[in-house]
MOPAC internal coordinates of N, CA, C and O (Angstrom, degrees):
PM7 1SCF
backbone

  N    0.0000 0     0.00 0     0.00 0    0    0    0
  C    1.4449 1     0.00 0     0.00 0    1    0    0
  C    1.5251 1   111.02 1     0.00 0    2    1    0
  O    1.2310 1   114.72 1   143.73 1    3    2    1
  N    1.2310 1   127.61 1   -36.27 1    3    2    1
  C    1.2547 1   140.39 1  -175.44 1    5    3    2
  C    1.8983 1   102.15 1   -53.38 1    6    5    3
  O    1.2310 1   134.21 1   137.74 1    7    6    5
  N    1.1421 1    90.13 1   -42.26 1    7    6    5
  C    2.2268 1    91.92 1  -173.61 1    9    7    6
  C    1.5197 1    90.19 1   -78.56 1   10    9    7
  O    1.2310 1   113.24 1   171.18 1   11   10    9
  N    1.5081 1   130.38 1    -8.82 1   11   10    9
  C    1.7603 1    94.56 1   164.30 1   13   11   10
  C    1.4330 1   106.94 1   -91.00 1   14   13   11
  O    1.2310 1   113.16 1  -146.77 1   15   14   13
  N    1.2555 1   130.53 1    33.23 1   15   14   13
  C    1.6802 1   131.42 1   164.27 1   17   15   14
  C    0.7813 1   104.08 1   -75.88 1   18   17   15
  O    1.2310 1   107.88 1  -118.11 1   19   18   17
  N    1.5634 1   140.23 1    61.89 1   19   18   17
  C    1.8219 1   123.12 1   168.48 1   21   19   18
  C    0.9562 1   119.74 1   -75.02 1   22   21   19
  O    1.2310 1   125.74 1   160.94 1   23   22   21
  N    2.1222 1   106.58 1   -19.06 1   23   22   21
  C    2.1028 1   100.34 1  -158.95 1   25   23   22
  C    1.7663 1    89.49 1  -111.43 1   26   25   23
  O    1.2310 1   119.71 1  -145.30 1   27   26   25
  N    1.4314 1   118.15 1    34.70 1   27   26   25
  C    1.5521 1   107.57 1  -173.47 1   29   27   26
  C    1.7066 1   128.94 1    41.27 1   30   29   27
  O    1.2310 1   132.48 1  -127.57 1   31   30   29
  N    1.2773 1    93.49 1    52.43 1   31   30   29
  C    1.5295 1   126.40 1   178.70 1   33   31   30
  C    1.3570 1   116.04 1    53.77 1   34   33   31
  O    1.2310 1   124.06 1  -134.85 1   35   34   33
  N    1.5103 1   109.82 1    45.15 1   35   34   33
  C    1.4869 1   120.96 1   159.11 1   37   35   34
  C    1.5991 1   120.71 1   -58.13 1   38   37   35
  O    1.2310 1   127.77 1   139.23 1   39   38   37
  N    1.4004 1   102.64 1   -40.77 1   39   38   37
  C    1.3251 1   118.99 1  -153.53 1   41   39   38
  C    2.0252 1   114.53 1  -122.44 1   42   41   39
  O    1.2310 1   135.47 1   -16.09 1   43   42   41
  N    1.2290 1    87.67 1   163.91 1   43   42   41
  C    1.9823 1    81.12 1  -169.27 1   45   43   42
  C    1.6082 1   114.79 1   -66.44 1   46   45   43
  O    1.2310 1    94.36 1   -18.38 1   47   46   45
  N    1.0786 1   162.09 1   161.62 1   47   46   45
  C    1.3210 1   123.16 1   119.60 1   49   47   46
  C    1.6401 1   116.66 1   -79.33 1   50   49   47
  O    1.2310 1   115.45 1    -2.08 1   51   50   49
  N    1.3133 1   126.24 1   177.92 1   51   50   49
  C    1.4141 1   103.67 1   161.66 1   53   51   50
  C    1.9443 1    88.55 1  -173.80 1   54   53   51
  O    1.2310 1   131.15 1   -57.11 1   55   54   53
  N    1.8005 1    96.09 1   122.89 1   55   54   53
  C    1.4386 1   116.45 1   159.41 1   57   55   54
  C    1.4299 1   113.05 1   -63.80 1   58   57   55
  O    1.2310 1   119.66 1   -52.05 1   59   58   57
  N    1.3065 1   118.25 1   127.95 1   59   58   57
  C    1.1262 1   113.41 1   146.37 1   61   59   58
  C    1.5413 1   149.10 1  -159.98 1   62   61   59
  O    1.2310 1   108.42 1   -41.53 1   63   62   61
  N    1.2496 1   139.26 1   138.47 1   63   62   61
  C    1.3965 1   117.57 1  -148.71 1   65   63   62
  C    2.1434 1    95.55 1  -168.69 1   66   65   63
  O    1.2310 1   128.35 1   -22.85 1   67   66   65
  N    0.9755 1   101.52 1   157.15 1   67   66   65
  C    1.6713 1   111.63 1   169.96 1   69   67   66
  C    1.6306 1   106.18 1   -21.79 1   70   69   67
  O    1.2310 1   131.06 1   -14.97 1   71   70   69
  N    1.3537 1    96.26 1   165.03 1   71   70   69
  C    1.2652 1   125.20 1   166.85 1   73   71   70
  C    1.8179 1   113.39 1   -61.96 1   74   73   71
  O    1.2310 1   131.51 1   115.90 1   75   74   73
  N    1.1719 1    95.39 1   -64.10 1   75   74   73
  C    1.8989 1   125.80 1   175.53 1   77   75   74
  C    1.9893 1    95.33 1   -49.53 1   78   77   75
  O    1.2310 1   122.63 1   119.91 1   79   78   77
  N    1.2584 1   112.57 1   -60.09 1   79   78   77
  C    1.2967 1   113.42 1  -175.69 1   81   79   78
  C    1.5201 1   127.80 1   -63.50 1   82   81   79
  O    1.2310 1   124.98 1   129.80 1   83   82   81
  N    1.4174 1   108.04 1   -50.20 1   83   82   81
  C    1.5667 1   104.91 1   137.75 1   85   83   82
  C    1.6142 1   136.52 1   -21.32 1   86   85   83
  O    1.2310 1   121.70 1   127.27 1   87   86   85
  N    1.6447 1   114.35 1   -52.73 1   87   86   85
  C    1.1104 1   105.52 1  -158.10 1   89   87   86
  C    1.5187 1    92.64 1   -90.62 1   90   89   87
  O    1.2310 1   113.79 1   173.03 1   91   90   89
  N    1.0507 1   129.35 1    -6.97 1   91   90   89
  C    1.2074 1   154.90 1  -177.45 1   93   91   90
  C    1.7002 1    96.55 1   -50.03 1   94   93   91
  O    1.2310 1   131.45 1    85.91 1   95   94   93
  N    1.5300 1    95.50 1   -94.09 1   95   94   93
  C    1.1308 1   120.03 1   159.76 1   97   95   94
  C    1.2445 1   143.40 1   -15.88 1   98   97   95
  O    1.2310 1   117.99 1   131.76 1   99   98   97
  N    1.3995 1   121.43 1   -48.24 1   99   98   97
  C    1.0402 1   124.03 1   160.67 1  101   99   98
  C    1.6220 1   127.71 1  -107.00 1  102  101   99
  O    1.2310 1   128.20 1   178.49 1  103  102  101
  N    1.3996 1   101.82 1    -1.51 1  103  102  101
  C    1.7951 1   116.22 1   136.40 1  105  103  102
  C    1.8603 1    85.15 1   107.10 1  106  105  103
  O    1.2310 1   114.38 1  -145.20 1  107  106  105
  N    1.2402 1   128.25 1    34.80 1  107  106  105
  C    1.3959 1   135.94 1  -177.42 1  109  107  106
  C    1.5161 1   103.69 1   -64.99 1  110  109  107
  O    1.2310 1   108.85 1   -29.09 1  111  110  109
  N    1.1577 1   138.48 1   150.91 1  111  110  109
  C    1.5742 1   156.83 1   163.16 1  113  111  110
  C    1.7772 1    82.61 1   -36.32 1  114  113  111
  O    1.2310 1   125.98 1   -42.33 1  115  114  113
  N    1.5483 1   106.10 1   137.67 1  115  114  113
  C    1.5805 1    99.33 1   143.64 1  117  115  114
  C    1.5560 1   127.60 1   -98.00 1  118  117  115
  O    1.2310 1   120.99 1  -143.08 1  119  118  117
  N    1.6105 1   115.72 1    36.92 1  119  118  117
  C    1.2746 1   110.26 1   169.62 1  121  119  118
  C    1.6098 1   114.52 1  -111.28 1  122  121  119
  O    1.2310 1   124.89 1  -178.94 1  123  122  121
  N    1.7858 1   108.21 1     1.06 1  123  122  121
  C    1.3683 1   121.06 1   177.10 1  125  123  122
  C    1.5368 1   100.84 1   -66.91 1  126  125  123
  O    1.2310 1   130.91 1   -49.72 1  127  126  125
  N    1.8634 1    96.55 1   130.28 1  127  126  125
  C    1.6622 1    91.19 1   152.92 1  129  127  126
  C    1.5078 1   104.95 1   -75.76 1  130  129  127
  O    1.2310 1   126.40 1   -10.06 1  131  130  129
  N    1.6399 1   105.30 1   169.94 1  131  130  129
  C    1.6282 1   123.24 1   162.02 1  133  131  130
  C    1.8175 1   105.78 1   -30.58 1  134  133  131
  O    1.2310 1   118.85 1   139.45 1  135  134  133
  N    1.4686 1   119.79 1   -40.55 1  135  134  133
  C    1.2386 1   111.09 1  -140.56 1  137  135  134
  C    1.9606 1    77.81 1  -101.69 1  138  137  135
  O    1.2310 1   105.01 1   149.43 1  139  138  137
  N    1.0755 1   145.33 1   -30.57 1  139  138  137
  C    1.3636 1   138.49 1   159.72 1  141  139  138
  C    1.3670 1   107.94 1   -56.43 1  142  141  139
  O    1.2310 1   109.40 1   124.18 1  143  142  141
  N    1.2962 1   137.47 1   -55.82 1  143  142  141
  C    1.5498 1   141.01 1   163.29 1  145  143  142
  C    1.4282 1   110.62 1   -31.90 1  146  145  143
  O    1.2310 1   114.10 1   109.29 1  147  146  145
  N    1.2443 1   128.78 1   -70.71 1  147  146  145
  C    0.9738 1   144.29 1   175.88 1  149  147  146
  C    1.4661 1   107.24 1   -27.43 1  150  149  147
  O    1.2310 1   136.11 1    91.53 1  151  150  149
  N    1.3729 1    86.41 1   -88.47 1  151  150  149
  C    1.7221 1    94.13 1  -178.48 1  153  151  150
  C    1.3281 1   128.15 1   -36.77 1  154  153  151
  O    1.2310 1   127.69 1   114.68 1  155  154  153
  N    1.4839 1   102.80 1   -65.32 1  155  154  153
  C    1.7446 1   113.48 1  -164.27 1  157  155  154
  C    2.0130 1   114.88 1   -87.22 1  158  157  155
  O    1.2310 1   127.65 1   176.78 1  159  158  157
  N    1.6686 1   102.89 1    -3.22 1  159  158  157
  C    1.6079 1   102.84 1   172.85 1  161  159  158
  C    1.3042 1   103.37 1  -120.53 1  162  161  159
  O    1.2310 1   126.54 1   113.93 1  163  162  161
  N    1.6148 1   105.03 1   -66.07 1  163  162  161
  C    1.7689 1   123.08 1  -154.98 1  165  163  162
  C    1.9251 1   103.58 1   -42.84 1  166  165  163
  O    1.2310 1   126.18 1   119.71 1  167  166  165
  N    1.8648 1   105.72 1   -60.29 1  167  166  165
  C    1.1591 1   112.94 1  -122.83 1  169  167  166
  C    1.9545 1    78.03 1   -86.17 1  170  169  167
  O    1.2310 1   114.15 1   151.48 1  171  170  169
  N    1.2919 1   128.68 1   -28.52 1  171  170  169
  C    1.6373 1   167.12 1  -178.02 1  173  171  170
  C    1.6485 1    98.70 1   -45.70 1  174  173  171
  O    1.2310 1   130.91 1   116.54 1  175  174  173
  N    1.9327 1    96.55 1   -63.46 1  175  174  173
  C    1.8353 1   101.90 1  -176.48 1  177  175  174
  C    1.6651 1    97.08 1   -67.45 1  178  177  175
  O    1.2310 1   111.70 1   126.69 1  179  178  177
  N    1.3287 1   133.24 1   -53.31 1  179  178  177
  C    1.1492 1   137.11 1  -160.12 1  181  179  178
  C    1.4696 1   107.94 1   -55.46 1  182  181  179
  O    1.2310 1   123.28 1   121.40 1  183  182  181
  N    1.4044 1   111.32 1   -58.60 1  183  182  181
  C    1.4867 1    92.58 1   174.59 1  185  183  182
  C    1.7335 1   121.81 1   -85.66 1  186  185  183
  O    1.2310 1   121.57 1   177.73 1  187  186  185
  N    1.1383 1   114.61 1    -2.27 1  187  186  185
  C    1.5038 1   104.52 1   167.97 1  189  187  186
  C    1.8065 1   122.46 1   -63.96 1  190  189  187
  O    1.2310 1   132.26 1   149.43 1  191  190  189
  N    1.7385 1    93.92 1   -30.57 1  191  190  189
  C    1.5913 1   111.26 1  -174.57 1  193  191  190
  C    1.5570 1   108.78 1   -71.01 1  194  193  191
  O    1.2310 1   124.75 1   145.57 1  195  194  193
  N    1.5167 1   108.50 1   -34.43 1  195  194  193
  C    1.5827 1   123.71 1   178.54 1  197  195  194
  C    1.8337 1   101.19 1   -56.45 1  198  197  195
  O    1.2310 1   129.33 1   136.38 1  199  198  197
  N    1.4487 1    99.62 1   -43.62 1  199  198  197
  C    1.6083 1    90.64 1  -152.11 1  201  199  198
  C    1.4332 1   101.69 1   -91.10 1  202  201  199
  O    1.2310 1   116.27 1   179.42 1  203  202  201
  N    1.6906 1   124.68 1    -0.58 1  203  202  201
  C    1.5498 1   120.40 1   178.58 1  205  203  202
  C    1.4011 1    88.00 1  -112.35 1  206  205  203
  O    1.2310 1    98.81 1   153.17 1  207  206  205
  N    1.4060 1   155.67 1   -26.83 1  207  206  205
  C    1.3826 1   139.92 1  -162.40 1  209  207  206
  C    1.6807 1   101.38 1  -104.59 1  210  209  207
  O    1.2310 1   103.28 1   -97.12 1  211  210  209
  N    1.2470 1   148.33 1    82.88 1  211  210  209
  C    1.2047 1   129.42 1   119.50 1  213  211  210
  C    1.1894 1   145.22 1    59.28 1  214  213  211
  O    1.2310 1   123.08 1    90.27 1  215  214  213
  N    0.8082 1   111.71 1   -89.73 1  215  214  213
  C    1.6302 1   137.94 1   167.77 1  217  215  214
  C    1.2141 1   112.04 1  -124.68 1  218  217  215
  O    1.2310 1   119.65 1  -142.94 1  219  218  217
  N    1.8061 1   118.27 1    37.06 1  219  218  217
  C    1.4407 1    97.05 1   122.09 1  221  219  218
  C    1.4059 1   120.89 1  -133.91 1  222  221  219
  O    1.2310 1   108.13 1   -29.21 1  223  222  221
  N    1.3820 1   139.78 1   150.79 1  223  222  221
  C    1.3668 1   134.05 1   149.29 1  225  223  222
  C    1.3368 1   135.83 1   -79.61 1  226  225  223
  O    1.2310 1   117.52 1   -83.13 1  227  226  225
  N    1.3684 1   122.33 1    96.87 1  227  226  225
  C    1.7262 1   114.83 1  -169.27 1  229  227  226
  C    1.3006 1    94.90 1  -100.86 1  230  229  227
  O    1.2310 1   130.98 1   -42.88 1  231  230  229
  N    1.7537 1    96.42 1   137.12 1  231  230  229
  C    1.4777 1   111.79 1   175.12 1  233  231  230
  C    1.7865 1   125.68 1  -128.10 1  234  233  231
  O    1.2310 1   113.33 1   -55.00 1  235  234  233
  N    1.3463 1   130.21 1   125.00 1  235  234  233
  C    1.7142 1   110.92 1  -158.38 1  237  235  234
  C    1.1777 1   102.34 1   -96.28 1  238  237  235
  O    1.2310 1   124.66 1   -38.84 1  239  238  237
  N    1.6657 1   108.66 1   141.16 1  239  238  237
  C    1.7802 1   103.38 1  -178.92 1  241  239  238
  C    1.8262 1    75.36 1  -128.67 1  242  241  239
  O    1.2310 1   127.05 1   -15.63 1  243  242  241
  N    1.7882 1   104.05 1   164.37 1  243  242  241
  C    1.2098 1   115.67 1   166.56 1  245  243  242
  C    1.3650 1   122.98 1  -145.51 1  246  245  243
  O    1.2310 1   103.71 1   -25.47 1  247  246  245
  N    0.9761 1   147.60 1   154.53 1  247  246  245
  C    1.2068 1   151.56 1  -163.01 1  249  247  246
  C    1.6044 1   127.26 1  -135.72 1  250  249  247
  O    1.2310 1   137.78 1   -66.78 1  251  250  249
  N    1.1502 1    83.15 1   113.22 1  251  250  249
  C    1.4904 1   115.43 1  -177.20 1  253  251  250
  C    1.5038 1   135.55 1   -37.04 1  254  253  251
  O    1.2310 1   108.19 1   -62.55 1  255  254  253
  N    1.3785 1   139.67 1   117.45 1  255  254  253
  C    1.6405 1   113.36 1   168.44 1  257  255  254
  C    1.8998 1    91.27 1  -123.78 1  258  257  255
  O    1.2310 1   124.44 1   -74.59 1  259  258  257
  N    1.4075 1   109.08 1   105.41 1  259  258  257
  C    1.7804 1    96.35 1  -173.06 1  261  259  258
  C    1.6428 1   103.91 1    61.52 1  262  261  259
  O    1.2310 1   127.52 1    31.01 1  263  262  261
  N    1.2171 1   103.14 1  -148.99 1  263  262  261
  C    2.1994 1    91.33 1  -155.86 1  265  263  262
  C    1.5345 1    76.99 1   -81.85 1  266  265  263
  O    1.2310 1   103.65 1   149.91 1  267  266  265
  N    1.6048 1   147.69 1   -30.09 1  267  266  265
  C    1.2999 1   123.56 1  -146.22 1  269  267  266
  C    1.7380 1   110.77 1   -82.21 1  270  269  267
  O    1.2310 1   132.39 1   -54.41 1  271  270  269
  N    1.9390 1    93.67 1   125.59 1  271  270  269
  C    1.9965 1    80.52 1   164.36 1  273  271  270
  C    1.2031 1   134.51 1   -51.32 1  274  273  271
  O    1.2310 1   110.17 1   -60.41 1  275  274  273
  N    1.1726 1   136.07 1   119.59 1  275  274  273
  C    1.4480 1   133.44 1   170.99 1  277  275  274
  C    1.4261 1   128.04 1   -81.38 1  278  277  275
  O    1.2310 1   127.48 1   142.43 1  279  278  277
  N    1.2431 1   103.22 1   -37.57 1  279  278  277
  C    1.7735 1   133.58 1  -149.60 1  281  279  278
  C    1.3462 1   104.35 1  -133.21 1  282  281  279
  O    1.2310 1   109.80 1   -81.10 1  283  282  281
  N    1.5501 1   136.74 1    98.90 1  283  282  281
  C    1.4132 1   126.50 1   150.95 1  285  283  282
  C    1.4586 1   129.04 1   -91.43 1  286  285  283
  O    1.2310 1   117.37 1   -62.16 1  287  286  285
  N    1.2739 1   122.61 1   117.84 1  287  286  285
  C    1.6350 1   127.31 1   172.52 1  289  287  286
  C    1.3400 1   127.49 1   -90.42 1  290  289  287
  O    1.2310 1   111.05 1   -53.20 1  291  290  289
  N    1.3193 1   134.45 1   126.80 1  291  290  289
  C    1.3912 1   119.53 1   157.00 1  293  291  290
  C    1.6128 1    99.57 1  -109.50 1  294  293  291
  O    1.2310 1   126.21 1   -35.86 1  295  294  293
  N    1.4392 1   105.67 1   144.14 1  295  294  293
  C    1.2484 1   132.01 1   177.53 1  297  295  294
  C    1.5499 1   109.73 1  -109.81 1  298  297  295
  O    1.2310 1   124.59 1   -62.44 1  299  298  297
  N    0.9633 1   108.79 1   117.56 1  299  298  297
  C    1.6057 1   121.96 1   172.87 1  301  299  298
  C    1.4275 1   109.20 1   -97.39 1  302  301  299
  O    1.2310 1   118.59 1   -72.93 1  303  302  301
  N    1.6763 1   120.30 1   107.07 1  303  302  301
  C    1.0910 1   122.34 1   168.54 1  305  303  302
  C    1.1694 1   115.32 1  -116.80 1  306  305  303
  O    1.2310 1   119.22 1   -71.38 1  307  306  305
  N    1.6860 1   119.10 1   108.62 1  307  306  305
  C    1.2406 1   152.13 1  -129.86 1  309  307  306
  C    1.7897 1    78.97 1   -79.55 1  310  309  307
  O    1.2310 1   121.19 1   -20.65 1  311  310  309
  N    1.1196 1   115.33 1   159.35 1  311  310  309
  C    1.5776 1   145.37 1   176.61 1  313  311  310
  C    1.4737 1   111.54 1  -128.22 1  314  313  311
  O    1.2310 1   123.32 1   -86.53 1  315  314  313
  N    1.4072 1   111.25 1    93.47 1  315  314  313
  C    1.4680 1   102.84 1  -168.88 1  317  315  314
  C    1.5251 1    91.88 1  -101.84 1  318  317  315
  O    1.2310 1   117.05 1   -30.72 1  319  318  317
  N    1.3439 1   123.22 1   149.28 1  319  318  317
  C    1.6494 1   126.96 1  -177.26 1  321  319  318
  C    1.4298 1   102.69 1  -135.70 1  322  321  319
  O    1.2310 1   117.37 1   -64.34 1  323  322  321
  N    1.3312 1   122.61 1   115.66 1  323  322  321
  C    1.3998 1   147.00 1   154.75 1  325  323  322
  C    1.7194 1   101.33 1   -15.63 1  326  325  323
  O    1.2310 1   128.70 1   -35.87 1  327  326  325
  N    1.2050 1   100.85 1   144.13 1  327  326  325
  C    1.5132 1   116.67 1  -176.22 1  329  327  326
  C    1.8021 1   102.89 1  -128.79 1  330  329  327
  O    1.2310 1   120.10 1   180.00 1  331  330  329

């Protein structure tokens, strides 16, 4: 996420891709539902990255079809700090 900083955190970045692709991704059991994923990797990396990186804020949004997730986002809202 850091190489989409081109405008010095003018702008969002934001990953995004399936539920399935996620767990993919970060190499999760495939017998986790979303809501085991969630909990015990997704929601776990996100704030560990918040509390060692600085300048950045990652935040997860998801998107809906009826109750099932379809769509997971992280939004990186850049933390720019005065020098």
């Amino acid at each position: 996420m850091r190489e989409c900083d081109r405008d010095n955190g003018k702008s969002i970045a934001i990953l995004q891709g399936t539920p399935d692709e996620f767990r993919e991704w970060l190499g999760a059991p495939k017998e986790y539902t979303y809501g085991q994923f969630k909990q015990n990797i997704l929601t776990k990396a996100v704030e560990e990255i918040n509390l060692k990186i600085d300048d950045m804020d990652l935040e997860i949004f998801q998107g809906r079809y009826n109750r099932k997730i379809v769509q997971v986002e992280i939004h990186n809202n850049w933390t720019v700090h005065s020098k």
